[in-house]
LOPA-855936 format. One record per residue: z negated, x, y of N, C-alpha, C in turn; residue in three letters; residue number from 1. Coordinates in Angstrom, 2 decimals. Layout:
N
      n_zz      n_xx      n_yy     ca_zz     ca_xx     ca_yy      c_zz      c_xx      c_yy   code   pos
         Z         X         Y         Z         X         Y         Z         X         Y    ALA   NUM
...
// end
This chain:
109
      n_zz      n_xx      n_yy     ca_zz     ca_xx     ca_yy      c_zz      c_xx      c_yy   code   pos
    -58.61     -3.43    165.89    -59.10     -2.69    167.01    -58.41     -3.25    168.25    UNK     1
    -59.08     -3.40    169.49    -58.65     -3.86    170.51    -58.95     -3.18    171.85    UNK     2
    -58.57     -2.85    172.59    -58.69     -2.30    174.09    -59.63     -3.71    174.44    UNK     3
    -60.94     -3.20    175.01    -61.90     -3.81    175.55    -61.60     -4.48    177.15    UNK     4
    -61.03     -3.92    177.58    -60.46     -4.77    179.32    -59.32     -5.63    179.02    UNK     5
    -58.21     -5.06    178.37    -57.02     -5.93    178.23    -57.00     -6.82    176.97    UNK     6
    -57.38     -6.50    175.63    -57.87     -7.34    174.66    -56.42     -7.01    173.84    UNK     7
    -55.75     -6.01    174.44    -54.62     -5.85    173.71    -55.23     -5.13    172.26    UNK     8
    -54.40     -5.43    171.47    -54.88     -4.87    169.91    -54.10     -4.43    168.74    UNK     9
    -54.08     -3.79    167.73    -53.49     -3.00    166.49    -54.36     -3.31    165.62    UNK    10
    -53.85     -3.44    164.60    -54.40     -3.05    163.25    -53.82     -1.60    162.19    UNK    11
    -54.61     -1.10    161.45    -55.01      0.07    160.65    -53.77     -0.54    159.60    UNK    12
    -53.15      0.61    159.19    -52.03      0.62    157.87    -53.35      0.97    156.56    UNK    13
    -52.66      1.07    155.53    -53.54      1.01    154.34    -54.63      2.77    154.08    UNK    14
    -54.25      3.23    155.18    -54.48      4.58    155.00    -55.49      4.82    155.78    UNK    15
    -55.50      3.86    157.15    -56.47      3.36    158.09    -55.89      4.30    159.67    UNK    16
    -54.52      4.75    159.27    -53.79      5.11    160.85    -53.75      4.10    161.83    UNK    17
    -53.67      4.16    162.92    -53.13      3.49    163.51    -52.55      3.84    165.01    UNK    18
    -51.53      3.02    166.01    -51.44      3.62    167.27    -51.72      2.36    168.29    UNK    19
    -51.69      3.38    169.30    -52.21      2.18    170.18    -51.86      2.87    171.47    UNK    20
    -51.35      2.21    172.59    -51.11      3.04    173.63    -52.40      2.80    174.95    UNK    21
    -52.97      3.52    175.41    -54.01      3.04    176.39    -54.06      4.10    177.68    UNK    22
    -54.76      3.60    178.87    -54.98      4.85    179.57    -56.61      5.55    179.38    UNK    23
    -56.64      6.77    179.69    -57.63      7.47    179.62    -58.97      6.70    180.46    UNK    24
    -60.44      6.24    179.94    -61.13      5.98    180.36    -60.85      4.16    179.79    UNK    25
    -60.19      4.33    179.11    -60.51      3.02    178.38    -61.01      2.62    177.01    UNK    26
    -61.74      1.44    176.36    -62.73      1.48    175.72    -62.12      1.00    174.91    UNK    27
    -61.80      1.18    173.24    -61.35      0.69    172.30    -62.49      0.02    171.23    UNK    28
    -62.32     -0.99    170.72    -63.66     -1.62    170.17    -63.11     -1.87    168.38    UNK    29
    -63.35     -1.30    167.62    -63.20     -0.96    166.36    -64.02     -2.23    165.59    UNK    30
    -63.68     -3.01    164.75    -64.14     -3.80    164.27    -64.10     -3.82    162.35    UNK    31
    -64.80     -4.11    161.69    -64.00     -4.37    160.47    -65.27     -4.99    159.42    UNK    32
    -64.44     -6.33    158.50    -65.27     -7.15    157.79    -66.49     -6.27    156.83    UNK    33
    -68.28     -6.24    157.04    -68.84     -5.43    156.68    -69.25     -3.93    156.77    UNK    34
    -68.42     -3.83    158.30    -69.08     -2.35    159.32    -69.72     -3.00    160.74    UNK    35
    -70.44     -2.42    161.07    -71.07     -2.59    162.50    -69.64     -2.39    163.49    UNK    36
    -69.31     -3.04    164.62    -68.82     -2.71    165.47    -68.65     -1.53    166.53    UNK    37
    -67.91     -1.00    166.83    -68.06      0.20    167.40    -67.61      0.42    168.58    UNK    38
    -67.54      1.16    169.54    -66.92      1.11    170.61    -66.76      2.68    171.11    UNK    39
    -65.05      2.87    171.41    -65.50      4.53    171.93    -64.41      4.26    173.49    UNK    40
    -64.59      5.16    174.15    -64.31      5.72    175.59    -62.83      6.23    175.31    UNK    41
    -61.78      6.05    175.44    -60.98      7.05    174.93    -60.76      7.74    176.31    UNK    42
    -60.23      9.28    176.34    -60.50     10.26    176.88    -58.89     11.12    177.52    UNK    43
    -58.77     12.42    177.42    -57.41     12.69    177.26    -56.48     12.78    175.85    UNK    44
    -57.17     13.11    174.94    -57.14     13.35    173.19    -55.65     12.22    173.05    UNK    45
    -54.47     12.63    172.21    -54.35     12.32    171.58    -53.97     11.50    170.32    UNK    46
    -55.11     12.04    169.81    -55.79     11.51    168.08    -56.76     11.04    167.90    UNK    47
    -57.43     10.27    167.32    -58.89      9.78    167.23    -59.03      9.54    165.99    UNK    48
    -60.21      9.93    165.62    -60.82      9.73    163.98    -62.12      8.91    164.36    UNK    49
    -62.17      7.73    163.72    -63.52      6.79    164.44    -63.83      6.70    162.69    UNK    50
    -65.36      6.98    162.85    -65.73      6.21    161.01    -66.88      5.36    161.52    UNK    51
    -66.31      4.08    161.04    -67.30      3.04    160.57    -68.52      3.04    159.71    UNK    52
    -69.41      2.53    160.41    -70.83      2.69    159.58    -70.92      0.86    158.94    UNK    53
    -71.09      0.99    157.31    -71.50     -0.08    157.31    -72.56     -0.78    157.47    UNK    54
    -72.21     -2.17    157.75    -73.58     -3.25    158.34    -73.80     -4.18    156.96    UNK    55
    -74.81     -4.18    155.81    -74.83     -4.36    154.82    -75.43     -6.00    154.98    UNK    56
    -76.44     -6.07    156.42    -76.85     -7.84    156.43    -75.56     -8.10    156.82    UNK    57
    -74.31     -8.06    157.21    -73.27     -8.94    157.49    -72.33     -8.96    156.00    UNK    58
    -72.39     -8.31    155.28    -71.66     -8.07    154.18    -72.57     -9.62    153.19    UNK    59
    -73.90     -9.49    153.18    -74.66    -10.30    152.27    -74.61    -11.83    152.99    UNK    60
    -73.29    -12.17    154.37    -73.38    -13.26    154.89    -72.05    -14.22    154.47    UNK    61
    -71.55    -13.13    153.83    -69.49    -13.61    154.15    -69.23    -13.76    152.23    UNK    62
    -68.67    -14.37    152.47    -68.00    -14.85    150.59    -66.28    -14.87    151.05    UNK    63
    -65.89    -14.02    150.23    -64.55    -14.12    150.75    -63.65    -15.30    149.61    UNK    64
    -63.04    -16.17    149.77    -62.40    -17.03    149.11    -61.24    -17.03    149.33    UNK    65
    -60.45    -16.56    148.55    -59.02    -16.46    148.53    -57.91    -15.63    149.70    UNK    66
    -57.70    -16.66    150.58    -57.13    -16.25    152.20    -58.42    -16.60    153.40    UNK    67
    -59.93    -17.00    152.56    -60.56    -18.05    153.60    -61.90    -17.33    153.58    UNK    68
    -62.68    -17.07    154.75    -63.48    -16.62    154.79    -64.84    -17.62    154.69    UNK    69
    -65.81    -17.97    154.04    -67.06    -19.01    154.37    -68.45    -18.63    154.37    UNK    70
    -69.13    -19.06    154.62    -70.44    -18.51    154.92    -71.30    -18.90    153.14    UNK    71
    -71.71    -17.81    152.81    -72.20    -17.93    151.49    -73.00    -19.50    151.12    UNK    72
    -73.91    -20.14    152.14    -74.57    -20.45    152.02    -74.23    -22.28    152.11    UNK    73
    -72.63    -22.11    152.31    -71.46    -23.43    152.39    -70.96    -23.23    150.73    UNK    74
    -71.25    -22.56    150.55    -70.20    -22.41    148.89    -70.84    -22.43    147.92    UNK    75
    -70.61    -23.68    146.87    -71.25    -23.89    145.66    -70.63    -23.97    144.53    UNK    76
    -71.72    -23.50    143.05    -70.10    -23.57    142.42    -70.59    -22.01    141.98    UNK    77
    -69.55    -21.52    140.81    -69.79    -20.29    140.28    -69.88    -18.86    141.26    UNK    78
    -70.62    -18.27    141.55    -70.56    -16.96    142.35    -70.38    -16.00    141.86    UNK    79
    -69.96    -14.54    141.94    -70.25    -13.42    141.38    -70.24    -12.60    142.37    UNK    80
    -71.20    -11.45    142.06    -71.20    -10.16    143.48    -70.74     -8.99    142.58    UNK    81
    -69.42     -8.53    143.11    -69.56     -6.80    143.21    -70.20     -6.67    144.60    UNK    82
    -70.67     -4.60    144.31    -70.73     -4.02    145.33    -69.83     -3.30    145.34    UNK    83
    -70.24     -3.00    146.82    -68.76     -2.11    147.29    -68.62     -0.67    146.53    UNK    84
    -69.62     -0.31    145.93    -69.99      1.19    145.47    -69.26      1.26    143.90    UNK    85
    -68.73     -0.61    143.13    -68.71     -0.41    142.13    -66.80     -0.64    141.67    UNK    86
    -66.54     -0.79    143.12    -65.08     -1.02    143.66    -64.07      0.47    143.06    UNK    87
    -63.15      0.11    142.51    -62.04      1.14    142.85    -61.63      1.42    144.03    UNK    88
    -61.93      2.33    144.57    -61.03      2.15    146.42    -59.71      2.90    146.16    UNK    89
    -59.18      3.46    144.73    -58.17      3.90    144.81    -57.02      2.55    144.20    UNK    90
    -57.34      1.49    143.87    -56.52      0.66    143.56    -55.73      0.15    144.81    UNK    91
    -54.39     -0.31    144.60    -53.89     -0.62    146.04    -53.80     -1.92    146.18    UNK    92
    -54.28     -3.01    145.39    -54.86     -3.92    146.27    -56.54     -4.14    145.84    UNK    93
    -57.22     -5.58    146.99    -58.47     -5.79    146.60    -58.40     -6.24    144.98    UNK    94
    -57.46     -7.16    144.78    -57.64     -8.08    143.56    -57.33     -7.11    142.41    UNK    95
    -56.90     -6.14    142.31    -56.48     -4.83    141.45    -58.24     -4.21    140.99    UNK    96
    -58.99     -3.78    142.32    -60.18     -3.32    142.26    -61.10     -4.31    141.71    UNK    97
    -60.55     -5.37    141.86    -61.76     -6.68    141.37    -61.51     -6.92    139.71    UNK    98
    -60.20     -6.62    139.26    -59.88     -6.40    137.62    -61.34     -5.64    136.69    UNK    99
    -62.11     -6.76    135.72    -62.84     -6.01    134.90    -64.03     -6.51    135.81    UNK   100
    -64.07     -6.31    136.99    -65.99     -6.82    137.42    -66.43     -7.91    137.76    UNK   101
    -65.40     -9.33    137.39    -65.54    -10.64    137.65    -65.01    -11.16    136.44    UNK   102
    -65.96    -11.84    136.11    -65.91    -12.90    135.00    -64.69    -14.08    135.20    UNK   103
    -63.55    -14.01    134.40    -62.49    -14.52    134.65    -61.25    -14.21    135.55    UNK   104
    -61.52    -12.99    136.08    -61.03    -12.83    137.15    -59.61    -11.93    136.90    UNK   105
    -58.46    -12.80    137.51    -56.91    -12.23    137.01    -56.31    -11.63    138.28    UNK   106
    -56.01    -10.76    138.30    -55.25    -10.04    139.53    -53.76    -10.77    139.62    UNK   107
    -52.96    -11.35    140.66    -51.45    -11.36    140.47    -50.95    -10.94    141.31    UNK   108
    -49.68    -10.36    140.54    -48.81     -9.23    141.30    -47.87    -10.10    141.90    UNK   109
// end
C-alpha cells in the first residue's frame, strides 16, 4: 500500500495489519497480487479496514515461480493450477498450503 501523492509505502504483516502515517485527505492505493486495485480517501479515522475484491483475469495472467514472477504464456515445461478456493489459508506459509495439490511438490522449512 502506498500514499498516492508521496508514493511513500507499507506493507501488511501476515494478519494483513498494517500502519502508515498520513494526513487527512490523502489517498492510499491498496494493491495486491490477484485483487483489483483500490484506492480510499483517508479521512479523520484512525483505523481502516479496506477488503480487496479479487480480479480473477489478472490471477489467470501471472505463474508464480519460485522468488520470480512470469507471464504464463513465457513458461514452458510442466504446469499445474490450484485455485485459490482449494488453498489452506490457515497454513502459515504458501508452500505449506501447496503440500498435497501439486504433483511433486515438497514444502521446505
Amino acid at each position: 500500500m502506498v500514499e498516492k501523492q508521496t508514493r511513500k509505502g507499507t506493507v501488511t504483516d501476515a494478519t494483513g495489519q498494517f500502519s502508515i502515517e498520513v494526513n487527512p485527505g490523502s489517498t492510499l492505493v491498496f494493491s495486491s497480487v490477484g485483487f483489483a486495485t483500490q484506492e480510499v480517501v483517508v479521512g479523520s479515522q484512525l483505523t481502516l479496514t479496506v477488503r480487496l475484491k479479487e480480479d480473477v483475469n489478472q490471477l489467470s495472467e501471472v505463474v508464480a515461480v519460485g522468488y520470480q514472477t512470469l507471464r504464463k504464456s513465457d513458461v514452458t515445461g510442466a504446469i499445474s493450477n490450484v485455485k485459490a478456493r482449494e488453498l489452506n489459508i490457515a497454513a502459515p506459509t504458501l508452500g505449506q498450503a501447496l503440500v498435497g495439490k501439486l504433483a511433486g511438490f515438497r514444502s521446505r522449512r
